[in-house]
N, C-alpha and C positions, 0 to 999 in steps of 0.2 A: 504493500500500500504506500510503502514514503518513497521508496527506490523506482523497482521495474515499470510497477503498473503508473506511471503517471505518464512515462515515457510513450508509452501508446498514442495517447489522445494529445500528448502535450498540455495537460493540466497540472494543476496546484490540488493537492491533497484533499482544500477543501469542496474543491472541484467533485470528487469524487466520493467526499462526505454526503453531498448535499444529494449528487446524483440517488445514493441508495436510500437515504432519508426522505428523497420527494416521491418516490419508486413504492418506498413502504407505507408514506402516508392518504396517498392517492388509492392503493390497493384496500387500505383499509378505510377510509370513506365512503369511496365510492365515484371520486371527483376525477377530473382529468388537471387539477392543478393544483398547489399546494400551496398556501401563504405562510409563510414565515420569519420569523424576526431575528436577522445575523448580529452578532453582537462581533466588534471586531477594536484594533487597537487604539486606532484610532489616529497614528503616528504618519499620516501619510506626508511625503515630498511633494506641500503644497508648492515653494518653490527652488529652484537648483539650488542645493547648500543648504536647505532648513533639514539638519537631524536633530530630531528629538529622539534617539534611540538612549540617551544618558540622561534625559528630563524627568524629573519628579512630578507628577501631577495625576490628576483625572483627564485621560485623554480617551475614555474607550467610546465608541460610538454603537449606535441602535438603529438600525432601520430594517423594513422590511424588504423583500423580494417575492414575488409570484414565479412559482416554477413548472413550467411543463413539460415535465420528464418524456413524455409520448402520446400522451392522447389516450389511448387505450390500451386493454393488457393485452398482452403480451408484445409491448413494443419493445426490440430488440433494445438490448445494454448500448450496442456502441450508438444507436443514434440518441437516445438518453443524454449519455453522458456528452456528448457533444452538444445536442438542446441546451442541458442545465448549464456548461461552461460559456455555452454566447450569452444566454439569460444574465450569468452575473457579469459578465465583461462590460455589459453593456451597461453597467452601475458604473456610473461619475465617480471617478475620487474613492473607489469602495465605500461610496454610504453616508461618507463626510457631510454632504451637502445638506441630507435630508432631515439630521434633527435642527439647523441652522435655518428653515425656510419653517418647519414645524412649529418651534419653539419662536425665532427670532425675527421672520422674514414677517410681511406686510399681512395686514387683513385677511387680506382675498386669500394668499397664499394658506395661511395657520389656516382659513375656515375649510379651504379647498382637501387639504390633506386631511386634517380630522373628521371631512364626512367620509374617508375611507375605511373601507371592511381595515378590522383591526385582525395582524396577526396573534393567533392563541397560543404558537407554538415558539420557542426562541433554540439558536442552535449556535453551540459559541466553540469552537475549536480551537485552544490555547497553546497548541505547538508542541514542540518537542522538547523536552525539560531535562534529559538524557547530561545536551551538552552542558545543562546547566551546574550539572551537582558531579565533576568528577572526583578523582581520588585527593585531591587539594584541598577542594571546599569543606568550609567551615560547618556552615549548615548543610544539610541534606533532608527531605520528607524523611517524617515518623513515619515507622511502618503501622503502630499503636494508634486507634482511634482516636481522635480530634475533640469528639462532642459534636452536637448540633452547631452547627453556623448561625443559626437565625434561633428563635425564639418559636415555640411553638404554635405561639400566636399573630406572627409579625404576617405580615401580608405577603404572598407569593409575588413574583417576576409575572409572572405568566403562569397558564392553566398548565403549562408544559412547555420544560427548561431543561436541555439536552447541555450539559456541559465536560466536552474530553479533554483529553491530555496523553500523550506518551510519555512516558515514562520507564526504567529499565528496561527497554526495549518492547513493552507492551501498550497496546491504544486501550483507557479505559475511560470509559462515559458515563455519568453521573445523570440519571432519571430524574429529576425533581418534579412534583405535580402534584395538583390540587383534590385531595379525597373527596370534595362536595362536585367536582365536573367527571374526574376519570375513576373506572375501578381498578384499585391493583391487577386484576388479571388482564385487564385490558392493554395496561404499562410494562406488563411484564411480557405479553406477547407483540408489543412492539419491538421492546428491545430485543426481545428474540430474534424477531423478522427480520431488525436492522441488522443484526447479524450476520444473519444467511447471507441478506444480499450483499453487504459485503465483500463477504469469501467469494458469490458469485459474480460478482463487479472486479474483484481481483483476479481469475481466473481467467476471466474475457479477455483481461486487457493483455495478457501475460502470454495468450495463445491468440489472439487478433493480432492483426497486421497494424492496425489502429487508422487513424486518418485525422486528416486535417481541417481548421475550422476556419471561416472570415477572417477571426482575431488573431491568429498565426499568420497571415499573409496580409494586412491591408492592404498593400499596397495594390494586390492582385483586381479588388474589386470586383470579389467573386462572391457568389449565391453560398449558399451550403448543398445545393443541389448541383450548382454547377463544378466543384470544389470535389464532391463526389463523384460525377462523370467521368474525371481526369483519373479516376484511381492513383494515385499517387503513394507509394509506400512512404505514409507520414514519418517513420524513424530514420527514413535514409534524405529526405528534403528536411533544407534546410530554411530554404526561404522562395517565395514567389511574385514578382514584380512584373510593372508592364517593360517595354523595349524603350529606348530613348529615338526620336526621332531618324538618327542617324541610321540606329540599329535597325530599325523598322524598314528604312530603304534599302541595307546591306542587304536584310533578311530576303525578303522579294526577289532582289536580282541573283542571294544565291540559289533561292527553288527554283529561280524560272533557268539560272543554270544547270542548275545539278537535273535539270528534265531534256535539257537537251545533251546532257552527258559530260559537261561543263565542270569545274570547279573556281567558279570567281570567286576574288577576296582571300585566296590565300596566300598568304605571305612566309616567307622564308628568309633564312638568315643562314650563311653556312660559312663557316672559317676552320682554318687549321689552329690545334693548339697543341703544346709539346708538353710533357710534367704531369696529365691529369690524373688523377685518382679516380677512376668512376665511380664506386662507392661511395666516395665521399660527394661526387659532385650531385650522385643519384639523389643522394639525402639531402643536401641544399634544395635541389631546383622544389623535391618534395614540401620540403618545410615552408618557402614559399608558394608553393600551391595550396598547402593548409592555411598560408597565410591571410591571401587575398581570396576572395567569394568567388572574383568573377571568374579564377583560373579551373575552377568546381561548376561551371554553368552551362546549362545545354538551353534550346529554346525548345517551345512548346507551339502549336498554331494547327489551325485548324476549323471545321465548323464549329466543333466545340466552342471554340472561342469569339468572343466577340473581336478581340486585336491578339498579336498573338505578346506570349508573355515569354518569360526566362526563367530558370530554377533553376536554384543555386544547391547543388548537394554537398551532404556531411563528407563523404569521401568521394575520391575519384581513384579509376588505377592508376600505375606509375606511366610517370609520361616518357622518362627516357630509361632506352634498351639501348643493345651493344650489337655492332655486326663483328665481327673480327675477319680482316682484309691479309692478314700477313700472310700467311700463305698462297696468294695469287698471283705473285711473281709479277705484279703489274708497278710500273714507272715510270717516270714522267708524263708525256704528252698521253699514253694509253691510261697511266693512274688516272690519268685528270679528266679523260675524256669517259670512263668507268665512273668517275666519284659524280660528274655532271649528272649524266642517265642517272644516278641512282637518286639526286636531288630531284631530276624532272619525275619520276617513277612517283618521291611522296606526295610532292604538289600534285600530282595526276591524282594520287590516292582521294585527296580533300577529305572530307570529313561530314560523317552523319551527324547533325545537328542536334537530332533529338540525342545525344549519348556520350557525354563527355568522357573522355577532357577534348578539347576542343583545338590541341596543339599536341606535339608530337618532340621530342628533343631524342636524334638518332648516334650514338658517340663508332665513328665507325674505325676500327682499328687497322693503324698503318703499319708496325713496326717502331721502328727506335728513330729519333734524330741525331742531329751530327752531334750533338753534347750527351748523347747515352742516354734519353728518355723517351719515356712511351709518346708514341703520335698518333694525334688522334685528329681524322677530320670531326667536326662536330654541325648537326643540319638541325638548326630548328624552324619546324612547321608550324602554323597557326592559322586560326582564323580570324581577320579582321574584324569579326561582330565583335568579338572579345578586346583590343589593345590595341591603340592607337599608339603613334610614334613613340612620344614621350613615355609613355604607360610600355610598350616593351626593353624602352632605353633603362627606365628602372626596373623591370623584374629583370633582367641582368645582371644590372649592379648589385641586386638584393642577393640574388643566387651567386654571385661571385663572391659577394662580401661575407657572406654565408660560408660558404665555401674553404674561405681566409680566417673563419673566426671573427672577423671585424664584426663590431657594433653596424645594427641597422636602425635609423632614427633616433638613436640615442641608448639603445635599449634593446638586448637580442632578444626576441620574439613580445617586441610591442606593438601593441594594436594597431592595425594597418586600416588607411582611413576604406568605409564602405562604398561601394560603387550604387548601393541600393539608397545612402543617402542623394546621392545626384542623383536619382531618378525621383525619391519625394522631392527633391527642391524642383526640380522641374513642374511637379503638377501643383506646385505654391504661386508662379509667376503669372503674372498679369496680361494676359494674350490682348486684354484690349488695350494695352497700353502700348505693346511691341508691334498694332497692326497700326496705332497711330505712325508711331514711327518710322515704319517701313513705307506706308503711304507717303509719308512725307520725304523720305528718302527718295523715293523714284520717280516724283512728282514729276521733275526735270527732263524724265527719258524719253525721246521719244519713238524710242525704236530698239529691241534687241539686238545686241552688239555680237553681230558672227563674223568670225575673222573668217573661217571658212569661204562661206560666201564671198570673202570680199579675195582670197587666192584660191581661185578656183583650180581644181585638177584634172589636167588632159587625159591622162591614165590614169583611175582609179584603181586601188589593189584592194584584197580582203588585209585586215589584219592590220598592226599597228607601227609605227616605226618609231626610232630615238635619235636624236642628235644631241651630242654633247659640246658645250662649249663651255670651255673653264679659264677662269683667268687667272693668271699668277700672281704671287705672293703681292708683289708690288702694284699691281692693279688694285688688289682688294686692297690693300693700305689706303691706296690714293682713295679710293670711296669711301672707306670707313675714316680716314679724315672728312674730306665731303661733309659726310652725313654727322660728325660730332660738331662740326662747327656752324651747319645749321640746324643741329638743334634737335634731328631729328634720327629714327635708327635705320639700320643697312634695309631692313624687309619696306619700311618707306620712301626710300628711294628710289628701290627695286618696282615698289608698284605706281612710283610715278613715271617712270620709265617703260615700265606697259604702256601707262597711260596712255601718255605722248603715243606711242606706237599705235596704238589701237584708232587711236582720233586721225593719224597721216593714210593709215590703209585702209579705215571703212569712211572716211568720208565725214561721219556724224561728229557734231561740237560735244556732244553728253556720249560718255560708253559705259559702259558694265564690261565688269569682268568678273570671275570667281575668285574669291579668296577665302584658303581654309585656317580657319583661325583654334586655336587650343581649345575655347568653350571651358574651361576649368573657371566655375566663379571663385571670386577673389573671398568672398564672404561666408563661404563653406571649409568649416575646418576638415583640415590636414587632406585639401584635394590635391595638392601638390606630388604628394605622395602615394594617392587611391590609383590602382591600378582599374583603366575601361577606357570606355571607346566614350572620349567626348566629342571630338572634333565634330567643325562643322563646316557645311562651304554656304557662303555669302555671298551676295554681290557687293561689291563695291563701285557707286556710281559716281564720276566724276567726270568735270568739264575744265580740262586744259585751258587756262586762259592764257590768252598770248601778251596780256598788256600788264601783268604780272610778273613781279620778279619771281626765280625759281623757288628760293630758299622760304616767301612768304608761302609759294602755292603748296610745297611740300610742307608746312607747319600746319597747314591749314588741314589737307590731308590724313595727317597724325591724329590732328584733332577730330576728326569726321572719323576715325576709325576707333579712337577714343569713345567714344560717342555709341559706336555699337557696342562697346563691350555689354552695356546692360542689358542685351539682345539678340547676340550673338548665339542664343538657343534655339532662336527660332527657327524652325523647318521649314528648308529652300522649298518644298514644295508649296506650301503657305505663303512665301514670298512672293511666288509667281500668280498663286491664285491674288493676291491684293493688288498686284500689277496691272492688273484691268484687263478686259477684255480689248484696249485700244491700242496694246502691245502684242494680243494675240497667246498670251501664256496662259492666258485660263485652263485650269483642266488639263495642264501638261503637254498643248496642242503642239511646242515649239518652247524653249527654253530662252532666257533672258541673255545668258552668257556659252558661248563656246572654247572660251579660255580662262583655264584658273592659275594662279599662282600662290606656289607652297614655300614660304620659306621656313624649311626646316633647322630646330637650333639643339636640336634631343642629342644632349653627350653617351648615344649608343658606343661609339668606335671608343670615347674615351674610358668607359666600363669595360672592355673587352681587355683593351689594351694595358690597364691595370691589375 
């Protein structure tokens, strides 16, 4: 009752009190519902930092609850107890409130609650007393009777006052009740009953799979019916959220890939490294995956669902395995064109969705290096819905630093921030304030900016190509001087220089272009550090002015990107819909921008190479 069986349903003990108590009392009325009056500490965390767990005083509270175990008998245990657990979740404060509106609050309120059915029955469950009285303590309970508590004449609590306690590892419950309303035989085959069901309340939970309720997932926004559909083994989920906008568009283009035989979004990493321990590293990258939620996440979607969502589980299996290569007598250009294929081979693999882990780390054995240590290519796989740039640049560092013994955060294995927080913060933000602002943003446009269109292609090919162009040390100085001395950073420069470009080859005074920006708000603790996928792409619209100095237009710039960050959540495709129909983006029909710009700044190469 205090261990295994709570783990079932994911309840508190008194969870599973009440359940057999409303179970028993319902049976024995006759009623489909049972009123009764919780007495409880009364100690609650009105705000962040009030503990009264060392106060002296009268803090216990009284209120009632109405419980409907199931409706009728023989309604099965586990939907019961999942009934009674939402019934009291959904109590304010545990109860706090209600002798404060009773007693203290207004007219209307005192008259409103006293013309209520009064509960006759009270049920106070005072915890565990075990840790209270070890082999140290001064005092400890008499095992020798007490004497009456009350006066034989003093007035009762209630017609019927249920009060337990564990104790030397046993639960015992104290009957108290009024000989003018109940007959002992009657009190005495309660407490029997309460008994039974009990034992058979522990026995369900102990051989049920169990399941999950509303108040375990809010975030989910789900029914108890539809909660149930998903069958979900509630002991092995940990938690259940919607997708972030991003993930939501990921998700789509990976089904509609993965139906034409596709793997879009995965992403790979592959380097040589000399010295490794794979055991040891095996247990790093683990420890990091216990660490952060989202590296434990698979998605869900479907008709079942109304959008689809994410679940994050207790465990996942190991993500990295071992090939061993030494014996295939392969070297250089053959090593390297063998170690290729077998990178393209995982990326081909991608990855079932519904079934984590959702990334892959391959450690493939080379033989020895020129200094006499093990070599190992090392391929890590993933999938995009999961870790954006920055967000894989640190679970590297974390698993290297790991790896090292190094301190992570301050602290080896401190709480790493939730990726499940940035999705509540997300359904907190003000959409009609972000659609003002995007209105007003684009106001200026008059035309979707396709560079495409404006260099058109003689021969068209299937498929994608790259061009590189990089500039040297002394280039990037002379900009990053540039840019400190007007004031502004290298990624501002870079996108005033699209700019310009985009306004000479399409023609148009106003352009758009995409730009993916981080999305980590400033105001969310320890997002710096939450491994997930925030990024976003935006448009950035802007009109080159020619009777402008540069250094004003680019400050200006800064500040108009400054500007989004407070909105920078918002979902390009909501962008395009606020666009208007006198751009043609409604509905997806033709897109705002066909060129984005990424400037990435994630010290991935610098974790590696440390």
């Amino acid at each position: 009752l205090l261990s295994s069986a709570p783990a079932a349903y994911r309840t508190r003990v008194n969870d599973l009190l009440l359940t057999a108590l409303s179970r028993v009392l319902c049976r024995w009325s006759g009623e489909v519902s049972a009123l009764v009056q919780l007495e409880g500490h009364g100690r609650e965390e009105l705000v962040g930092g009030l503990d009264l767990s060392h106060s002296v005083g009268w803090f216990t509270t009284a209120y009632p609850v109405h419980l409907h175990p199931g409706g009728e008998e023989g309604t099965a245990i586990g939907a019961a107890i999942k009934a009674v657990k939402e019934q009291l979740r959904a109590v304010p404060s545990n109860g706090l409130g209600y002798g404060v509106l009773r007693h203290l609050g207004d007219a209307e309120a005192q008259a409103t609650l006293r013309a209520l059915p009064e509960a006759r029955v009270t049920f106070n469950y005072l915890g565990q007393f075990d840790g209270s009285f070890d082999d140290t303590a001064r005092f400890v309970p008499a095992n020798e009777p007490a004497g009456a508590r009350l006066d034989a004449d003093a007035p009762l609590g209630n017609w019927l006052s249920i009060d337990g306690r564990v104790y030397d590892g046993e639960l015992v419950f104290d009957w108290s009740y009024s000989r003018a309303v109940l007959a002992p035989p009657v009190v005495e085959g309660l407490a029997s009953a309460y008994g039974e069901e009990l034992r058979a309340l522990v026995a369900h939970c102990e051989s049920s799979a169990g399941g999950l309720t509303p108040s375990d997932v809010p975030l989910a926004g789900l029914t108890q019916g539809q909660l149930d559909a998903l069958a979900l083994p509630a002991r092995e989920v940990e938690d259940l959220y919607p997708l972030s906008p991003m993930q939501q568009g990921m998700l789509f283009h990976a089904l509609e890939g993965a139906a034409e035989g596709e793997s879009p979004y995965v992403t790979q990493l592959a380097v040589e490294v000399e010295g490794l321990e794979e055991t040891r590293f095996a247990a790093a990258w683990a420890w990091v995956t216990a660490r952060h939620a989202v590296l434990r996440t698979s998605f869900l979607w479907g008709s079942r669902l109304a959008a689809p969502l994410q679940a994050v589980w207790e465990r996942v299996g190991d993500a990295v395995s071992v090939l061993d290569w030494r014996d295939r007598g392969l070297a250089g250009a053959d090593l390297e064109e063998a170690l290729g294929a077998l990178a393209r081979e995982e990326r081909a693999r991608g990855f079932e969705l519904g079934r984590p882990p959702l990334q892959r780390v391959l450690l493939v054995r080379l033989g020895q290096g020129p200094q006499g240590q093990a070599r190992h290519r090392l391929i890590w796989t993933s999938h995009h819905l999961l870790l954006d740039g920055w967000s894989s640049a640190r679970l590297v560092a974390e698993a290297l630093g790991r790896y090292r013994g190094a301190e992570v955060d301050g602290a080896v294995g401190g709480a790493a921030g939730r990726y499940r927080d940035y999705i509540a913060w997300l359904g907190r933000q003000d959409a009609a304030a972000s659609e003002r602002f995007w209105r007003g943003r684009l106001s200026g446009l008059e035309a979707p900016t396709l560079l495409a269109a404006s260099l058109p292609c003689r021969h068209p090919q299937a498929g994608h190509g790259i061009v590189r162009l990089r500039l040297d040390g002394g280039a990037t100085r002379r900009l990053q001087a540039f840019a400190q001395a007007q004031r502004v950073t290298l990624n501002t420069l870079v996108q005033g220089a699209w700019a310009l470009l985009l306004q000479r080859y399409s023609g148009q005074e106003t352009v758009a272009f995409g730009a993916t920006v981080s999305g980590r708000p400033a105001e969310l603790a320890g997002v710096e550090e939450t491994l997930g996928l925030f990024i976003n792409t935006l448009p950035v619209v802007e009109r080159p002015p020619s009777d402008e100095r540069v250094g004003e237009w680019l400050r200006g710039l800064q500040r108009r990107n400054l500007e989004m960050r407070e909105h920078e959540h918002t979902p390009l495709h909501e962008v395009q819909r606020w666009a208007g129909s006198s751009l043609g983006t409604s509905g997806g029909a033709r897109a705002l921008f066909d060129s984005i710009l990424v400037f990435e700044n994630y010290p991935v190469d610098e974790a590696i190479k440390n």
